[in-house]
C-alpha beads as a LAMMPS data file, in Angstrom:
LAMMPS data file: protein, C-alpha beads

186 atoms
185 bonds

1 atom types
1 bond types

-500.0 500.0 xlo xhi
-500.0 500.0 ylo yhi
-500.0 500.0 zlo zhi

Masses

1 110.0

Atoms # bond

1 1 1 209.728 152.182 145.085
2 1 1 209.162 149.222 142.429
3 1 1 211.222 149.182 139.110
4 1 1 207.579 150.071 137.355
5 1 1 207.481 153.441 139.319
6 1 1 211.184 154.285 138.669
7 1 1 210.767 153.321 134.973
8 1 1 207.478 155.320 134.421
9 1 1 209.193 158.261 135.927
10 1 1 212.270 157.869 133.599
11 1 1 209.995 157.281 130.773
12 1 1 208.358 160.682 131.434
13 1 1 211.469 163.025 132.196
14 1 1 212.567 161.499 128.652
15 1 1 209.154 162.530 126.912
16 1 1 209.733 165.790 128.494
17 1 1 212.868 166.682 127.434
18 1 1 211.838 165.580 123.951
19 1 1 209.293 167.675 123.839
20 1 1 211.465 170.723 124.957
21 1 1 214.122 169.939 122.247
22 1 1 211.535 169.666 119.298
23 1 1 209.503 173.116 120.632
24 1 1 213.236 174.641 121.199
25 1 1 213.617 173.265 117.360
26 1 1 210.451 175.258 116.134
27 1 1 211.539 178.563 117.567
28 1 1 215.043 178.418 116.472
29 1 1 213.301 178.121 112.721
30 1 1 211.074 180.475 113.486
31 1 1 213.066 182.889 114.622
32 1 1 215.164 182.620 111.438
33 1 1 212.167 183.011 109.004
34 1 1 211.654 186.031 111.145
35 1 1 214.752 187.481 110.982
36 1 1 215.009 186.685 107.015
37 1 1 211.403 188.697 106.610
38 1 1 213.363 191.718 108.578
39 1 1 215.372 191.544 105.631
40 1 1 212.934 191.199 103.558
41 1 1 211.107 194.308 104.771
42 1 1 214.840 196.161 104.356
43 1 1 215.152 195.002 100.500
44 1 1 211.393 195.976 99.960
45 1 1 212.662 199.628 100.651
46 1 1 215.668 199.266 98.972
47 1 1 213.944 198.272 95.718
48 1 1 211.706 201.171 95.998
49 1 1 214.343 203.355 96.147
50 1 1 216.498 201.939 93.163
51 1 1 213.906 203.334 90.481
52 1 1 214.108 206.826 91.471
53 1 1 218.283 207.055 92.322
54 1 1 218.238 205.578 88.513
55 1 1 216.127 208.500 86.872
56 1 1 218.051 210.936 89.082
57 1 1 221.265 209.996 87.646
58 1 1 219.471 209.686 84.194
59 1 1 219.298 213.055 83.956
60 1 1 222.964 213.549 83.987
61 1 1 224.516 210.514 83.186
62 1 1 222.819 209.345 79.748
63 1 1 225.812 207.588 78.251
64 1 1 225.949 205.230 81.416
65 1 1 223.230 203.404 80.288
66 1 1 225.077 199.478 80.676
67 1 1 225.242 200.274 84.404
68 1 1 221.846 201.711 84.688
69 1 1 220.057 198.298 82.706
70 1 1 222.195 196.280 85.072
71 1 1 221.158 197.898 88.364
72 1 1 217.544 197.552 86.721
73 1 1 217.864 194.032 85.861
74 1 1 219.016 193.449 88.781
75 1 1 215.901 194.727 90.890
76 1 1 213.748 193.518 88.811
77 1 1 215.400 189.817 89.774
78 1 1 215.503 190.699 92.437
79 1 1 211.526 191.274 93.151
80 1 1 210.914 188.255 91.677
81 1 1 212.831 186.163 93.907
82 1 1 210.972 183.874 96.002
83 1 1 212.956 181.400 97.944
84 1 1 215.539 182.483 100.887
85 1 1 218.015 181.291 98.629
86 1 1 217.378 182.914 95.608
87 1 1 216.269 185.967 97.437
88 1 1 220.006 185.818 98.702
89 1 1 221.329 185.422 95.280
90 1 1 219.264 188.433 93.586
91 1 1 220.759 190.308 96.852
92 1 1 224.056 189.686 95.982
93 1 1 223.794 190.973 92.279
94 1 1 221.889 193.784 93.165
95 1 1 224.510 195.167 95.625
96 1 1 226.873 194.770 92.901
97 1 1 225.172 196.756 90.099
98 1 1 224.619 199.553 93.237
99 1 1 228.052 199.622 93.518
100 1 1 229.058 199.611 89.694
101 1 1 226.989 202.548 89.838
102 1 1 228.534 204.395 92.536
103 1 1 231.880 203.923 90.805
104 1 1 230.394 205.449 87.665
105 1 1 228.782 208.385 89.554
106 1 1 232.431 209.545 90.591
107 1 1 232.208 211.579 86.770
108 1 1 229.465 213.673 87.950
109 1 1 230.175 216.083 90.357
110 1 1 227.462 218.001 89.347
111 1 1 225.134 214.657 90.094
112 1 1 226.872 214.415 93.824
113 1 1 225.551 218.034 94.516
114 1 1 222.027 217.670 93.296
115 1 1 219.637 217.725 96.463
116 1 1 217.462 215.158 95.539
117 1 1 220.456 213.002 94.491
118 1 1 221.981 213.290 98.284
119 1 1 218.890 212.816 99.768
120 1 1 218.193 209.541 97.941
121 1 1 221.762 208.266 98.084
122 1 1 221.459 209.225 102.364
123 1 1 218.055 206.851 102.440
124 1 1 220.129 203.866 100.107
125 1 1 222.997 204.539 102.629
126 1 1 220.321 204.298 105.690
127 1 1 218.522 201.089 103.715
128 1 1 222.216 199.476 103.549
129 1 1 222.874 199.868 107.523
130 1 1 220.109 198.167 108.784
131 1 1 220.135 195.623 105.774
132 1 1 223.462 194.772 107.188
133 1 1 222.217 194.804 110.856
134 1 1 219.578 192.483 109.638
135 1 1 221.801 190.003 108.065
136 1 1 223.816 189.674 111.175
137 1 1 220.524 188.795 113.124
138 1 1 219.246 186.748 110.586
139 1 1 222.898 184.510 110.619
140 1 1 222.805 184.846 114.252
141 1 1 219.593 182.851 114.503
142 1 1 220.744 180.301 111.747
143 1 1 223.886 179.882 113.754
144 1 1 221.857 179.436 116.687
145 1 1 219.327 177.013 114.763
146 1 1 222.729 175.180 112.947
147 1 1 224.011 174.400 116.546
148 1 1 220.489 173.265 117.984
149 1 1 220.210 170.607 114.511
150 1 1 224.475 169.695 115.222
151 1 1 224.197 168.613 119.146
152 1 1 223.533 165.926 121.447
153 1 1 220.669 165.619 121.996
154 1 1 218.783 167.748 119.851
155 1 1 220.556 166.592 116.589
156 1 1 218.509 163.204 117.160
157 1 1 215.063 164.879 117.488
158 1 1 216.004 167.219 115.102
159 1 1 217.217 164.185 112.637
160 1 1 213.487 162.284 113.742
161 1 1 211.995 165.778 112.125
162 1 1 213.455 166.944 109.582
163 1 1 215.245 169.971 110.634
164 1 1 218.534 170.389 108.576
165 1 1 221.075 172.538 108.922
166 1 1 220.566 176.340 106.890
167 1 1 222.892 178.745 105.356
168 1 1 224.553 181.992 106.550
169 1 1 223.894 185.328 104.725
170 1 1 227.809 185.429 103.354
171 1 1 229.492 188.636 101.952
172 1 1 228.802 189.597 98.140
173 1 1 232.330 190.479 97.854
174 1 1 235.141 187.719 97.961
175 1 1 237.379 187.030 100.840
176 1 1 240.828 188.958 98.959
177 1 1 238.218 192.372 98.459
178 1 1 237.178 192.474 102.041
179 1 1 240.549 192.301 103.947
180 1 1 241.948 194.982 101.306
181 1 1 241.834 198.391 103.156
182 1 1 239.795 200.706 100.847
183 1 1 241.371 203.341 99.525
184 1 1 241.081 207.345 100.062
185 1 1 241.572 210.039 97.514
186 1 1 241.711 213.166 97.038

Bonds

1 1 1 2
2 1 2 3
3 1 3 4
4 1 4 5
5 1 5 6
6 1 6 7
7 1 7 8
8 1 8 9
9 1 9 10
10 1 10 11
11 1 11 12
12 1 12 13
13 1 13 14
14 1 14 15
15 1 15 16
16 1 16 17
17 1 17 18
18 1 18 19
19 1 19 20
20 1 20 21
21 1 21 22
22 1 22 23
23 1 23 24
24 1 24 25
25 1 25 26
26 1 26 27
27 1 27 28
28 1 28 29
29 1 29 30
30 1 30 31
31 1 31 32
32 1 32 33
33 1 33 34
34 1 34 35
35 1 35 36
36 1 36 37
37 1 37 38
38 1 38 39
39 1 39 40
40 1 40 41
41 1 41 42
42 1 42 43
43 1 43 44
44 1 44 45
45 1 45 46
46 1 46 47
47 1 47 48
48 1 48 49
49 1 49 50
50 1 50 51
51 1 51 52
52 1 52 53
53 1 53 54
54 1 54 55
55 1 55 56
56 1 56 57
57 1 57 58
58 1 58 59
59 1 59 60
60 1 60 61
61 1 61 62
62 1 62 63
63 1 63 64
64 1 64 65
65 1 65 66
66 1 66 67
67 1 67 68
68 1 68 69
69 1 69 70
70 1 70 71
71 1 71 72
72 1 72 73
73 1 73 74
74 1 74 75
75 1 75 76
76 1 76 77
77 1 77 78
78 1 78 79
79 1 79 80
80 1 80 81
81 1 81 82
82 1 82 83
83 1 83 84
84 1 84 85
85 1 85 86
86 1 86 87
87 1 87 88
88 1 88 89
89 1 89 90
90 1 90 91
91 1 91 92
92 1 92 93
93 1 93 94
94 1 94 95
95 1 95 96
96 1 96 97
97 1 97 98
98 1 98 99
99 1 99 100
100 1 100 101
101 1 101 102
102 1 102 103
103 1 103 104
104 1 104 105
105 1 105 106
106 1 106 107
107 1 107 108
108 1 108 109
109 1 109 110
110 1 110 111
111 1 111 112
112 1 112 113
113 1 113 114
114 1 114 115
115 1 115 116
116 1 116 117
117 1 117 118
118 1 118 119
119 1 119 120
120 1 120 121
121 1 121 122
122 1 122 123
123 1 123 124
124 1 124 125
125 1 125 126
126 1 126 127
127 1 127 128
128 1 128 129
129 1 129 130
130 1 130 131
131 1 131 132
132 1 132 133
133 1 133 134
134 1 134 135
135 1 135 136
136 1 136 137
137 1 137 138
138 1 138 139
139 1 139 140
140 1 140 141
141 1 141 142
142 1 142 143
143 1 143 144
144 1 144 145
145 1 145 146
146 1 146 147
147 1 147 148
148 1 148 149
149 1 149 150
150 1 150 151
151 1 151 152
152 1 152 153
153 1 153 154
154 1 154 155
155 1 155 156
156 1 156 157
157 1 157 158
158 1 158 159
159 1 159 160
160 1 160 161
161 1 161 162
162 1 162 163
163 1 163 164
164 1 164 165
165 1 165 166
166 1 166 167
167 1 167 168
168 1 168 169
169 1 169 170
170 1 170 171
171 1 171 172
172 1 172 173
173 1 173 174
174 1 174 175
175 1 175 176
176 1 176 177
177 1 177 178
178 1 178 179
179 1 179 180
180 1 180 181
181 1 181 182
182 1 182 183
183 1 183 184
184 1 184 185
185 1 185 186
């Protein structure tokens, strides 16, 4: 074989494996923006279900009105969000008015009773499992696209096109809240 054959050959295996990285590249980022519509889909429901928990406990709990505006607010932010990021963000203080409110519900034992009350908080409940499955997936596939953009080889083809490292889906509560045990009682 001449140098020109063994070169050419070289030369293509190289090309190849480019290629491979960048498609790899465009379904690692694909597969995130797929997994952050899941949650998407997930905080579509959960924002139709905020309205009608808050004029359930309306009814009974009129002089909670602070927590109520802030758990509206908070949707309403939350709609309006349009980037991952600030989709994230509106997340994050949504889930805390939610739970504000279910603090503040702990007056009403009347409220906890009410049928349509149970059934709404059982859907929110529901909404909040797979939102939290979701998130998993959707920082699985940013870990998986983080690792792909950090690597030899693919960090140089990623580098060539632009593909950057993303961020996780991290906890709305801080670090000291989620190792404390919660507590029970009766």
């Amino acid at each position: 074989m001449t140098v020109g054959i063994v070169a050419g050959i070289v030369l293509i295996v190289l090309v190849v494996c480019f290629i491979g990285m960048y498609n790899a590249l465009v379904k690692l980022r694909n597969n995130r923006e797929n997994a952050f519509a899941n949650i998407d889909v997930q905080l579509k429901q959960r924002f139709d279900l905020v309205p009608q928990l808050v004029n359930t406990v309306k009814g009974y709990a009129t002089h909670e009105k602070e927590t109520l505006e802030k758990v509206t607010s908070a949707r309403a932010a939350a709609m309006n969000a349009t980037t991952v990021d600030e989709k994230v963000a509106a997340d994050k203080a949504l889930s805390g008015a939610l739970a504000g409110l279910r603090i503040s519900l702990e007056a009403y034992p009347e409220l906890k009773a009410n049928q349509n009350f149970l059934q709404l908080q059982n859907e929110l409940a529901d909404i909040e499992n797979k939102l939290s499955a979701a998130r998993r997936f959707f920082n699985s596939t940013t870990r998986e696209l983080n690792n792909a953009c950090e690597v030899f080889p693919s960090n140089i083809v990623a580098g060539m096109f632009g593909f950057k490292r993303a961020s996780m889906y991290e906890a709305t509560e801080g670090r000291d809240t989620l190792n404390k045990a919660p507590e029970v009682k009766f």
